[in-house]
C-alpha beads as a LAMMPS data file, in Angstrom:
LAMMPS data file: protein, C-alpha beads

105 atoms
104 bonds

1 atom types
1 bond types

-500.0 500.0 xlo xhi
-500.0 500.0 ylo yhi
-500.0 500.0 zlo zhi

Masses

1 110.0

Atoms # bond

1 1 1 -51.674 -11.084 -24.740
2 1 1 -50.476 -10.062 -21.032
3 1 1 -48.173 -13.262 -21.148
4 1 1 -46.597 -12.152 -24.443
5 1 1 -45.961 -8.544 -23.121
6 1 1 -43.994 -9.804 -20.464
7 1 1 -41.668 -11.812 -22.430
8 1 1 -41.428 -9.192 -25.289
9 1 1 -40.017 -7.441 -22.807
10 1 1 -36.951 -9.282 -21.179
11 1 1 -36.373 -10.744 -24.926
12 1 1 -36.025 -7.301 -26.392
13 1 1 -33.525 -6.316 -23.245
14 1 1 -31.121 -9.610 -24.283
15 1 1 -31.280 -8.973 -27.571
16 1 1 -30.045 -4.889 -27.270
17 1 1 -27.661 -6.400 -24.314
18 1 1 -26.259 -9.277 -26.456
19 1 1 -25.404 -6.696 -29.144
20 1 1 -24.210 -4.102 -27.499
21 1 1 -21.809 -6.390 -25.742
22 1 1 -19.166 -6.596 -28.549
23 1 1 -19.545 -2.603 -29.223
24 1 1 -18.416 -2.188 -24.922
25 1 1 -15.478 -4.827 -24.837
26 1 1 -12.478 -4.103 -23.974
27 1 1 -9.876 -4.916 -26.921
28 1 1 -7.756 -7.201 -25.036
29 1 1 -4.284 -6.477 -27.094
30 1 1 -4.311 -3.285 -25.141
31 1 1 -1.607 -3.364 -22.037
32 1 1 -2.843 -4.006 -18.546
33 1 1 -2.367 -1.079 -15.123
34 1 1 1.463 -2.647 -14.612
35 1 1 1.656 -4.082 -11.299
36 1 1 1.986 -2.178 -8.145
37 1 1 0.359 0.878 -10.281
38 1 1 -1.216 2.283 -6.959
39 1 1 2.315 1.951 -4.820
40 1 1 2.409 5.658 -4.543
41 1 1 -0.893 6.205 -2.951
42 1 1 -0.647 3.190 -0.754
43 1 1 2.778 4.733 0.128
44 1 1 1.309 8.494 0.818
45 1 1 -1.328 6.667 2.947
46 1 1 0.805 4.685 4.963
47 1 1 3.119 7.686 5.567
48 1 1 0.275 9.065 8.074
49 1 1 0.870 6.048 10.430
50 1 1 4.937 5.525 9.725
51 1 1 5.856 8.869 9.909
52 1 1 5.053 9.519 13.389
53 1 1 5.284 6.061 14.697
54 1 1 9.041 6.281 13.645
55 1 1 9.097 9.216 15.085
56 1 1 8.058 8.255 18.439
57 1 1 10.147 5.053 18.366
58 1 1 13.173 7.286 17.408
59 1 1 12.174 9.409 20.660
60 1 1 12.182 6.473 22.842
61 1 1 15.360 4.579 22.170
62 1 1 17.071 7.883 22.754
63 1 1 15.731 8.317 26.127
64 1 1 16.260 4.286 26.756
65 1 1 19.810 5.566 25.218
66 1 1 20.275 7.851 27.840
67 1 1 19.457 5.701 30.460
68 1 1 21.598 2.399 29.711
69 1 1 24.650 5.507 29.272
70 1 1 23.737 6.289 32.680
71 1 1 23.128 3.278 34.462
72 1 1 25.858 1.388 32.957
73 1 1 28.500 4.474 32.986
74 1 1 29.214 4.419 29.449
75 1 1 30.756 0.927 29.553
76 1 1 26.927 -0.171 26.903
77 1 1 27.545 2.344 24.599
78 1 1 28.035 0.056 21.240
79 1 1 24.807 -1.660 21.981
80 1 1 22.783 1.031 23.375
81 1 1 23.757 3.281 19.802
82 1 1 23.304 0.408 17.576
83 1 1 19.535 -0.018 19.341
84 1 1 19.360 3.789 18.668
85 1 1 20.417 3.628 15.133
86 1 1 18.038 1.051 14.264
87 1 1 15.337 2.786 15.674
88 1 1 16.240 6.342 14.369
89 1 1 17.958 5.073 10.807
90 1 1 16.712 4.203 7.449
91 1 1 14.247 5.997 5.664
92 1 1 11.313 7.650 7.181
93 1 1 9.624 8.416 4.164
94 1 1 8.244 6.060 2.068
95 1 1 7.684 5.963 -1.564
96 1 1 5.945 3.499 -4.013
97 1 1 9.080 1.859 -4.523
98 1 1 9.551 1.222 -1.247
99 1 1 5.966 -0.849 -0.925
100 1 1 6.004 -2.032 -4.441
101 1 1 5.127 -5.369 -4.706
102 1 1 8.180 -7.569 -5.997
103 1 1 7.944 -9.184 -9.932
104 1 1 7.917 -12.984 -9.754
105 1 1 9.531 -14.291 -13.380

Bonds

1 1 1 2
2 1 2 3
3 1 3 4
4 1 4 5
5 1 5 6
6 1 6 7
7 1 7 8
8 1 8 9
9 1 9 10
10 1 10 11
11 1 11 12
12 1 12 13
13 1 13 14
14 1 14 15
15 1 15 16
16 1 16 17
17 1 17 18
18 1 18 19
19 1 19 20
20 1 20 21
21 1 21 22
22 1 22 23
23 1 23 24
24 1 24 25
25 1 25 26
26 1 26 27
27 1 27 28
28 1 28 29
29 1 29 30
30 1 30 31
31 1 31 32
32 1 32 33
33 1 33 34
34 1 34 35
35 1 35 36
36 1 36 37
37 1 37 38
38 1 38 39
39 1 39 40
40 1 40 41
41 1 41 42
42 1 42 43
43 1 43 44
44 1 44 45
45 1 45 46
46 1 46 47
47 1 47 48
48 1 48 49
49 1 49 50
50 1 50 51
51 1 51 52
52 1 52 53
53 1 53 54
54 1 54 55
55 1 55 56
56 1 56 57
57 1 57 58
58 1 58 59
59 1 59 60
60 1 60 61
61 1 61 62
62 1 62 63
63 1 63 64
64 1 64 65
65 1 65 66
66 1 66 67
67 1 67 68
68 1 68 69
69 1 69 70
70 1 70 71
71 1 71 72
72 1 72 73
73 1 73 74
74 1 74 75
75 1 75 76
76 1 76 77
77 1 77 78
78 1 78 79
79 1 79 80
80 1 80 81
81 1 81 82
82 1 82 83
83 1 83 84
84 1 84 85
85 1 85 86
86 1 86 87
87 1 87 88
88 1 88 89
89 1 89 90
90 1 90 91
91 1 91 92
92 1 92 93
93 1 93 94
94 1 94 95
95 1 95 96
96 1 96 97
97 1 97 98
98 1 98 99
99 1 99 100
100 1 100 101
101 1 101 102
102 1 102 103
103 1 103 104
104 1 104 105
């Protein structure tokens, strides 16, 4: 009697499990989250850490900007603004298409 309780019990579970199964499935013609769906959050996320590490990058090459103008008289300045432009150019805020992964075909 005790024996038949305890698989009554675990048989009755499957059986409600096995047909609820179809009732909770997900119809599979339906589209799937398009790829880089969360690029916007990962993008506002990151923007904590870019934001003012670009910032602070930007700050430095302009004082190592300063100094190469000084020490050199003027005669670096083509490299020392090109090391300032890439430091202080390009965009400091990024978006979700910025991070968004790229489609392979």
């Amino acid at each position: 009697m005790t024996s038949t309780r305890f698989l009554a019990g675990p048989l009755a579970l499957l059986l409600v499990g096995a047909c609820a199964l179809p009732t909770h499935a997900q119809d599979p013609s339906q589209a799937k989250e398009p790829a880089g769906a969360g690029a916007t959050t990962a993008a506002a996320v990151t923007d904590v850490f870019y934001v003012p590490g670009k910032a602070i990058l930007c700050g430095v090459s302009g004082v190592l900007w300063v100094a190469t103008m000084a020490l050199t008289f003027g005669t670096l300045y083509q490299g020392s603004a090109d090391f300032v432009r890439g430091a202080c150019g390009g965009t400091w805020v990024l978006t979700g298409e910025d991070i968004k992964p790229a489609q392979s075909y």
